[in-house]
C-alpha positions in Angstrom: -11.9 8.6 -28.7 -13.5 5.6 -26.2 -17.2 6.3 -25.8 -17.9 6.4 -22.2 -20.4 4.2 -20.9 -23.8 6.1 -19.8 -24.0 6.9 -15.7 -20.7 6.1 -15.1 -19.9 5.8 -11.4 -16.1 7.0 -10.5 -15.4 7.1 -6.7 -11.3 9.1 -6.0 -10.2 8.1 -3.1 -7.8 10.6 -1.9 -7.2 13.4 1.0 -7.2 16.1 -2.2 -10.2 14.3 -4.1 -12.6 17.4 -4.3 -9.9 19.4 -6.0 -10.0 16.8 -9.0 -13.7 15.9 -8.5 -14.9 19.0 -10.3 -12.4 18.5 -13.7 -12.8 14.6 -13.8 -16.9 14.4 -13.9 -16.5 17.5 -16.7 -13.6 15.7 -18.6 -15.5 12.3 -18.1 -19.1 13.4 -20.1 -22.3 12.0 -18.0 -20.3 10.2 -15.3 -20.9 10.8 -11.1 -17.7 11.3 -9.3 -18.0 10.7 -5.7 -15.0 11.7 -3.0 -13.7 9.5 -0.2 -11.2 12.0 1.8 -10.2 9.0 4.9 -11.1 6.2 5.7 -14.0 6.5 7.5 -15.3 8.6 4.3 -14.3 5.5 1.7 -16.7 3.0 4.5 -19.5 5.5 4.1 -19.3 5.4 0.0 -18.7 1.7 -0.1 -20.6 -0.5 2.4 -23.6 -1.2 1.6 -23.8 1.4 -1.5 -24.3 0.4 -5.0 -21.0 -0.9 -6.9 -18.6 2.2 -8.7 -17.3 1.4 -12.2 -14.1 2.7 -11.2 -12.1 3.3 -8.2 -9.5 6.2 -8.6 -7.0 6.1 -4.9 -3.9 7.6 -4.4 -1.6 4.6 -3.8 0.2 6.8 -0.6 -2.4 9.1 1.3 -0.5 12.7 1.7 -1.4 13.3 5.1 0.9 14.0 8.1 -1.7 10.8 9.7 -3.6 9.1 7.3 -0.7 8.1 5.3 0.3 6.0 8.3 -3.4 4.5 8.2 -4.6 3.9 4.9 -3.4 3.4 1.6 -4.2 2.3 -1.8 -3.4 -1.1 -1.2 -6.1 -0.9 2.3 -8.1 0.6 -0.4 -8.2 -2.8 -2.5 -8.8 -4.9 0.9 -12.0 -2.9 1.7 -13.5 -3.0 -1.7 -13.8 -6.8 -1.1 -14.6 -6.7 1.8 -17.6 -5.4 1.8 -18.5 -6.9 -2.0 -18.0 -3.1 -4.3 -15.2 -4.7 -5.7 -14.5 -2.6 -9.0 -11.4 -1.8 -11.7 -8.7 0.5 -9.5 -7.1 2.8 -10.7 -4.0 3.7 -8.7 -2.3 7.3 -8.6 1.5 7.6 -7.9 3.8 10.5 -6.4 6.9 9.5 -8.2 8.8 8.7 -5.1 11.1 5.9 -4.4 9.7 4.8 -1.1 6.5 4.1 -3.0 8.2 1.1 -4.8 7.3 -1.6 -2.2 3.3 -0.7 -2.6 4.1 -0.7 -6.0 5.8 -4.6 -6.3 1.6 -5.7 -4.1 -0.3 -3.5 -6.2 1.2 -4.8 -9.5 0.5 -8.5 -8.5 -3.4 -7.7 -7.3 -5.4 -8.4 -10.4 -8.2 -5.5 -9.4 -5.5 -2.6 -10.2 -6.0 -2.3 -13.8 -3.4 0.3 -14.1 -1.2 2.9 -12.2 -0.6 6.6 -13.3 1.3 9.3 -12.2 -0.2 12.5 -10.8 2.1 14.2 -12.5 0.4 13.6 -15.4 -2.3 15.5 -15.1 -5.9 15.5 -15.6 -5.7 14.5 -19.3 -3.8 11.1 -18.0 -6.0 10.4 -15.0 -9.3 10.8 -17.6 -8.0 8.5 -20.3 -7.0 5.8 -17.6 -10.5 6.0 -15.8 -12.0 5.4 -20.0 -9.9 2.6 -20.0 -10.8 1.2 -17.4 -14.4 1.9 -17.6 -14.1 -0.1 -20.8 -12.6 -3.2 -19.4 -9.4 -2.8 -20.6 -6.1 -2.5 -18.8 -3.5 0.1 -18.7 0.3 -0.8 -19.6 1.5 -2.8 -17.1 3.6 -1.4 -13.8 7.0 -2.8 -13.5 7.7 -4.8 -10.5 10.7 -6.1 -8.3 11.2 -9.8 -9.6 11.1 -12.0 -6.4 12.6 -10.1 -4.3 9.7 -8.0 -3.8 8.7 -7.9 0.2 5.3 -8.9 -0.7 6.4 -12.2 -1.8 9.4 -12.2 0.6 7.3 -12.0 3.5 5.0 -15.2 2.5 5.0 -18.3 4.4 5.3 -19.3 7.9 9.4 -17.7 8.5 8.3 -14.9 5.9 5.4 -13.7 8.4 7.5 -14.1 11.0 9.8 -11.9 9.5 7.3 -9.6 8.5 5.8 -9.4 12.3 9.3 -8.3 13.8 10.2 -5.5 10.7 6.5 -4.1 11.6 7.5 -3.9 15.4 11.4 -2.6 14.6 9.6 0.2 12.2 6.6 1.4 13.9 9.8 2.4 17.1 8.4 0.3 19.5 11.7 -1.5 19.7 15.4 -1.1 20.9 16.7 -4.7 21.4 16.1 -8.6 20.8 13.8 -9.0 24.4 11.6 -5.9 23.4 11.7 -7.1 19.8 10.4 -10.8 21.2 7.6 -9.0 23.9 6.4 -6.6 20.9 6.3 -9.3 17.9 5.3 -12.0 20.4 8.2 -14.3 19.2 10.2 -16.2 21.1 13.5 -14.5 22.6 15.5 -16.8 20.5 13.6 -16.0 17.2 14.3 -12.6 18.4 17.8 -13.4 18.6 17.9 -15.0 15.1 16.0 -11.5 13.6 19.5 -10.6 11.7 21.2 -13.8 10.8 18.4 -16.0 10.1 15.0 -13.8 9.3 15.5 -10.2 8.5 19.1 -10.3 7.0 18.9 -12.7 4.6 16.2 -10.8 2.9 18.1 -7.6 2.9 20.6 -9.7 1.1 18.5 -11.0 -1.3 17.3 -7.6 -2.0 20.8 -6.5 -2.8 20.2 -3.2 0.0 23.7 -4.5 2.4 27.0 -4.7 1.3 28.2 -8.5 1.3 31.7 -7.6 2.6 30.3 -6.0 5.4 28.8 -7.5 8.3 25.1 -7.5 9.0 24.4 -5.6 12.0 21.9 -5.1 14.1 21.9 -1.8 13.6 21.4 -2.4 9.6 18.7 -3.9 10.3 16.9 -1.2 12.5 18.0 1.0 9.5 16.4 -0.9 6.6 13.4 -1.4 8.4 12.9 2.6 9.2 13.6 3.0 5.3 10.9 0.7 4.4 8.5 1.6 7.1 5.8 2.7 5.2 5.4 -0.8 3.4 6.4 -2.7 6.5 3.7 -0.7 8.8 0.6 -1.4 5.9 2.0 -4.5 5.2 1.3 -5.7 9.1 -1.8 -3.6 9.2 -3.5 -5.3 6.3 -2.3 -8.8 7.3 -3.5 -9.0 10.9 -0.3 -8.4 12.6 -1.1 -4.7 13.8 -0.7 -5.8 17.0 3.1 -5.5 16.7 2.4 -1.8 15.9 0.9 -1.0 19.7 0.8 0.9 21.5 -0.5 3.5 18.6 -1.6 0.6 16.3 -1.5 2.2 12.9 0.7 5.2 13.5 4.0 5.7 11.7 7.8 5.6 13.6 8.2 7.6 16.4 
């Protein structure tokens, strides 16, 4: 068994931390688990605080609002922000729509390793001693270049990324509210299904080629990736396009 490091500093990062809290720190011999339950919690245990040896988050926060405002990937973003930054850890639901937080989070060298909660303490311990160690846990598949994280890089991919975050927080219903919230032009806005958005739902294989691409598809796909499309604006300085509730998920 991997002898754990003396003092060992383990901060969870989740809405249902302190019902893990207890088992990890007795599992984990000598180590300090601290809780972050929000946001505001995770600022308090970071900034200006002494650097963890491990950062445990839940990669979706299950809550009816914080899921819409933080994730594990804002996780990440604040840990270098304010200078704590540390191995993560990320813990995973199972679920499909997950797999676009997934294709970032494999590409960010600070996670060391993902891990599904339903895999209990046992698996959640052993991935926090291997991290602790400096080791890294078996790597997470990811979507090969198709992924929206890489999709949405470069001056058309932001662009493209700016309208799917104002289509998918329901702030929109047609190209000249599409071009008002994004802050595009109205014929960028006209151009959002046969030149930005469509293409890439092409690429991803998610349309039909024999069909046509519609605006309604796109409006669709966008809802279906919401969650990745609202962090993804959020954590790239376009939450303006989600106003007026920045943050918030689809209406």
């Amino acid at each position: 068994m991997n002898v754990m490091p003396n003092g060992l500093r383990v901060l969870v990062a989740s809405p249902l931390g302190r019902m893990v809290a207890g088992p990890l720190a007795t599992a984990l011999e000598r180590a300090h688990v601290d809780v972050a339950v929000d946001r505001d919690d995770f600022t308090q245990r970071v900034a200006g605080r002494v650097r963890y040896d491990v950062v445990v988050a839940d990669l979706v926060w299950n809550h009816p609002v914080t899921e819409w405002e933080f994730d594990g990937l804002d996780v990440i973003d604040a840990l270098t922000r304010y200078g704590r930054l540390a191995p993560v850890v990320l813990a995973t639901q199972g679920h499909s729509m997950e797999q676009d937080l997934l294709d970032e989070a494999g590409r960010r060298p600070e996670v060391v390793g993902v891990i599904a909660k339903s895999d209990g303490l046992g698996a959640l311990a052993e991935a926090v001693r291997t991290a602790a160690l400096g080791r890294r846990l078996p790597p997470t598949p990811v979507t090969d270049g198709t992924s929206l994280h890489e999709l949405f890089d470069g001056r058309r991919g932001e662009t493209s990324g700016r309208m799917a975050g104002a289509i998918a927080a329901g702030h929109v219903s047609d190209n000249a509210s599409l071009a008002r919230v994004a802050k595009v032009s109205p014929n960028t806005a006209n151009k959002v299904t046969s030149h930005y958005l469509g293409p890439i739902i092409l690429r991803r294989g998610e349309h039909d080629p024999d069909m046509p691409m519609t605006q309604a598809a796109v409006y669709r796909w966008c809802g279906l990736h919401a969650r990745y499309l609202v962090s993804w604006c959020r954590r790239n300085g376009h939450a303006d396009v989600l106003s007026p509730s920045s943050g918030s998920g689809p209406n």
